[in-house]
C-alpha positions as CSV (number, residue, x, y, z in Angstrom):
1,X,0.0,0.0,0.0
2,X,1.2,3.6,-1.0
3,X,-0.7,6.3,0.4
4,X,0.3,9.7,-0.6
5,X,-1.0,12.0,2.5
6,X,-0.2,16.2,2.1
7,X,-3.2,17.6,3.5
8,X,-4.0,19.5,6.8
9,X,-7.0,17.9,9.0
10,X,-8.7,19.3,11.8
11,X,-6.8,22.8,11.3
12,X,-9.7,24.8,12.4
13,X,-10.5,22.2,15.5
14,X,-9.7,25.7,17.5
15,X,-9.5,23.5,21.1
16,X,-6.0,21.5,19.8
17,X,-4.9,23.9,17.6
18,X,-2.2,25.2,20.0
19,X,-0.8,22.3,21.0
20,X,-0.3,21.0,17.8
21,X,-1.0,20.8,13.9
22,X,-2.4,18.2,11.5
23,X,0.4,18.3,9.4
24,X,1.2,14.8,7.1
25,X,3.7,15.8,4.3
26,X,5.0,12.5,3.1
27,X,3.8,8.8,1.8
28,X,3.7,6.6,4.7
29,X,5.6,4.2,2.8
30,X,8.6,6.9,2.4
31,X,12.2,5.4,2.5
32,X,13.9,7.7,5.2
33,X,16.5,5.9,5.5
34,X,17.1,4.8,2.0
35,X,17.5,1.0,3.2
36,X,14.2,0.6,4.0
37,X,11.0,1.8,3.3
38,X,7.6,2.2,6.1
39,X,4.9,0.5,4.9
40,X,1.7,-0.4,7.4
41,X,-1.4,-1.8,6.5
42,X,-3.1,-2.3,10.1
43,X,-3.3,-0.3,13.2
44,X,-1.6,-2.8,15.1
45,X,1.3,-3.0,12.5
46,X,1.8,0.7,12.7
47,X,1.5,0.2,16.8
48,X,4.3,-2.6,16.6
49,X,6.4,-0.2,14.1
50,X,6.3,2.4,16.8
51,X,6.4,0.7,20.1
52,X,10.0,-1.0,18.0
53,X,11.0,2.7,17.7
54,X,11.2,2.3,13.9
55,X,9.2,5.5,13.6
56,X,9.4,8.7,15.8
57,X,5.9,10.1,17.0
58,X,5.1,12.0,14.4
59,X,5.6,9.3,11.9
60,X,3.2,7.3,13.5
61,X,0.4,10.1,13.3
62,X,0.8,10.5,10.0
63,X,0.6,6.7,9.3
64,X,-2.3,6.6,11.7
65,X,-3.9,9.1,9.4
66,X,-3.5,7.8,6.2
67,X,-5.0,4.6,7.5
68,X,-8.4,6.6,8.7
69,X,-8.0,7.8,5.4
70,X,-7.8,4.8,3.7
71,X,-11.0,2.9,5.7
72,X,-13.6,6.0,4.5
73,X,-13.4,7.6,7.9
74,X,-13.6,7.7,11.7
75,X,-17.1,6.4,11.1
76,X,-15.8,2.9,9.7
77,X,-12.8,2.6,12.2
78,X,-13.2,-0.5,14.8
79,X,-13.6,0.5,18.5
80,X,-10.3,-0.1,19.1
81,X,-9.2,2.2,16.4
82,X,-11.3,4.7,17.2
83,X,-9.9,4.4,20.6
84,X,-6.4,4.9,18.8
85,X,-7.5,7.8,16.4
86,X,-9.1,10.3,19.3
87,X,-5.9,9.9,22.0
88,X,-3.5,10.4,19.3
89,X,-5.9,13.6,18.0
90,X,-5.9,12.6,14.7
91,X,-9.4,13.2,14.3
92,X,-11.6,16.1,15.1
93,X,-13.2,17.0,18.5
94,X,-16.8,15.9,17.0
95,X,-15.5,12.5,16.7
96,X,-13.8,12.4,19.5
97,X,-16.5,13.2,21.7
98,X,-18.4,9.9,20.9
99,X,-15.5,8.1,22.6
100,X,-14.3,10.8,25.9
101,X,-15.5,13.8,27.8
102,X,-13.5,17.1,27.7
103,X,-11.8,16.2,31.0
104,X,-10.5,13.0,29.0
105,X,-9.4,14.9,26.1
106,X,-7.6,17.6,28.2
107,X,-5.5,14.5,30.1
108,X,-5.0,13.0,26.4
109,X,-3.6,16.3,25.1
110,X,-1.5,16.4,27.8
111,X,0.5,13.2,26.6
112,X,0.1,13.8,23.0
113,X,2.1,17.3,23.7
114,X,4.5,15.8,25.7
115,X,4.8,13.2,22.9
116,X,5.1,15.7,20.5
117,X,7.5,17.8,22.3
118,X,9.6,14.7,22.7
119,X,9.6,13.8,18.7
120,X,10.5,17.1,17.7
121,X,13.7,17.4,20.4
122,X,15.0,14.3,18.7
123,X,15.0,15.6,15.1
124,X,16.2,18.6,16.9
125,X,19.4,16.8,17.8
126,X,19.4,15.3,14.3
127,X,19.5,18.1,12.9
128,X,22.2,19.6,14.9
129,X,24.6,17.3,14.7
130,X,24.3,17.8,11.1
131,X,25.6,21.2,11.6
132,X,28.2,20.4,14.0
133,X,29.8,17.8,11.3
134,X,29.2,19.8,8.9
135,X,30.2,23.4,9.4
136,X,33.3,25.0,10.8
137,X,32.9,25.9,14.3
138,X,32.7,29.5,13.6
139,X,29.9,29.0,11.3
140,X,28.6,26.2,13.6
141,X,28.0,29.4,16.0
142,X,26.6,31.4,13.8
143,X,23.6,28.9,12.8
144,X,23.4,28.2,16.8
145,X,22.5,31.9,17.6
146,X,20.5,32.5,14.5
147,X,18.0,29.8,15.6
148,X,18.3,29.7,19.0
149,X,14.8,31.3,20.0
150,X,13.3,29.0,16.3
151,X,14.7,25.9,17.4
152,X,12.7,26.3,21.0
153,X,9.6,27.9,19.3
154,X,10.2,24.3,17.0
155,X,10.7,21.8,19.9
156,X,8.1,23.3,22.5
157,X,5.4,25.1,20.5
158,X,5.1,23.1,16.9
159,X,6.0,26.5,14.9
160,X,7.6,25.8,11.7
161,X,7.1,28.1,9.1
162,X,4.9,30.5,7.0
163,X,3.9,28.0,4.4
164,X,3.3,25.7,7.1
165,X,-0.2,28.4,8.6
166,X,3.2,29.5,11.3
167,X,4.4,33.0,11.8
168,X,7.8,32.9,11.0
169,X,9.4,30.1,11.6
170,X,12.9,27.5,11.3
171,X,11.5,26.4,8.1
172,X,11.6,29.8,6.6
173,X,15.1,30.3,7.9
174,X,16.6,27.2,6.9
175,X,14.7,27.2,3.2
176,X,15.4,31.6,3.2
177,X,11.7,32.1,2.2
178,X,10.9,34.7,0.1
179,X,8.3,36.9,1.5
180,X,9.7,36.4,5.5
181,X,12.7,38.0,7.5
182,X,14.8,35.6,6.0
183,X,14.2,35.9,2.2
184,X,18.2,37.6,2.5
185,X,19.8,36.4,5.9
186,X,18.6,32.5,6.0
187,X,20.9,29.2,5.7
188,X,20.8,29.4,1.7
189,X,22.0,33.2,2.0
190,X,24.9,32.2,3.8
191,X,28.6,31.9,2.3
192,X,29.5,28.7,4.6
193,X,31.0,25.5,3.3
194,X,29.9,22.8,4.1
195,X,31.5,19.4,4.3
196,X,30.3,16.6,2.0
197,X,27.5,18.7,0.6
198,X,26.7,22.1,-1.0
199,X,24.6,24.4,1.0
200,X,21.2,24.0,-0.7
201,X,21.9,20.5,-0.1
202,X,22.3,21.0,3.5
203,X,19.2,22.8,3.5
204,X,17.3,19.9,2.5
205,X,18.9,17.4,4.5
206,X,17.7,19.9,7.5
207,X,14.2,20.2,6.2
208,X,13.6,16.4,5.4
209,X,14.5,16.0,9.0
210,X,12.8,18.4,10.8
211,X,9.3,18.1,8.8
212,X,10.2,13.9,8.1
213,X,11.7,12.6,10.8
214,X,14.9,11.5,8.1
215,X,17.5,9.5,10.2
């Protein structure tokens, strides 16, 4: 099964929306590590893949979703996986109260952030070590202190970028989006070099990361 998924769900469910986005930019059967490719059929499959720690948090969401997707619906989803689908938020608050009072939901968000906040510090530290291998240590500072405050608004908050419905964001640095603050002083405007790469490819080594979960 391939399932493309690059869509936004729930976005105006106003009660979540600030603890985190419905965001699934890639196939759920996308090789991120080049050696071997995700591809889940069942809940419990995708369960098993993530209790292994073969995919981070937000990985599993976004295979969670495409399988909703896939079986019409929350509607036609087992008890079990409806169970699944409404603590992971993946579907909208509607849905989720057939299943959980508020006071359930709020505990549930709770753990979702956390678990969310947890997933992106990882492919924070990905990330970084990318630069620290990668750049001199002169320009390894320079990143550092540029997105200091975007790399906490990232790891705590969910804020990636403009294109992504953010303010301004690391995604916008790192890609030097046109329109933002960094269209002229992001990563692509910068005059580093960088080992084993060129700069627009560090740039998307960054970004797969940070929006994939790329090992």
């Amino acid at each position: 099964m391939r399932v493309a998924v690059s869509v936004e769900y729930g976005r105006n469910d106003a009660d979540m929306r600030h603890i985190e986005r419905y965001y699934y930019p890639v196939p759920l059967d996308y090789d991120y590590a080049t050696n071997g490719a995700i591809n889940v059929t069942t809940f419990t499959t995708l369960r098993v893949m993530y209790n292994l720690f073969r995919i981070d948090y937000k990985q599993f969401r976004s295979g969670m979703y495409a399988l909703v997707i896939e079986k019409g619906g929350f509607s036609y989803l087992t008890v079990d996986e409806k169970d699944m689908a409404c603590r992971h938020f993946i579907v909208l608050r509607a849905d989720r109260d057939t299943l959980y009072t508020l006071e359930d939901q709020i505990d549930q968000g709770i753990v979702f952030h956390g678990l969310s906040v947890e997933c992106r510090h990882e492919r924070r530290k990905r990330a970084e070590a990318e630069i620290y291998g990668r750049l001199s240590s002169a320009d390894q500072m320079s990143v550092m202190n540029d997105t200091a405050m975007l790399l906490e608004n990232y790891v705590k908050f969910g804020v990636e970028g403009t294109l992504e419905g953010d303010v301004e964001g690391l995604f916008d640095y790192i890609e030097s989006r046109v329109g933002t603050s960094f269209a002229a002083t992001g990563l692509l405007n910068k005059g580093y070099i960088i080992d084993g790469m060129t700069l627009a490819d560090l740039s998307a080594r960054l970004m797969n990361i940070l929006k994939n979960g790329a090992k």
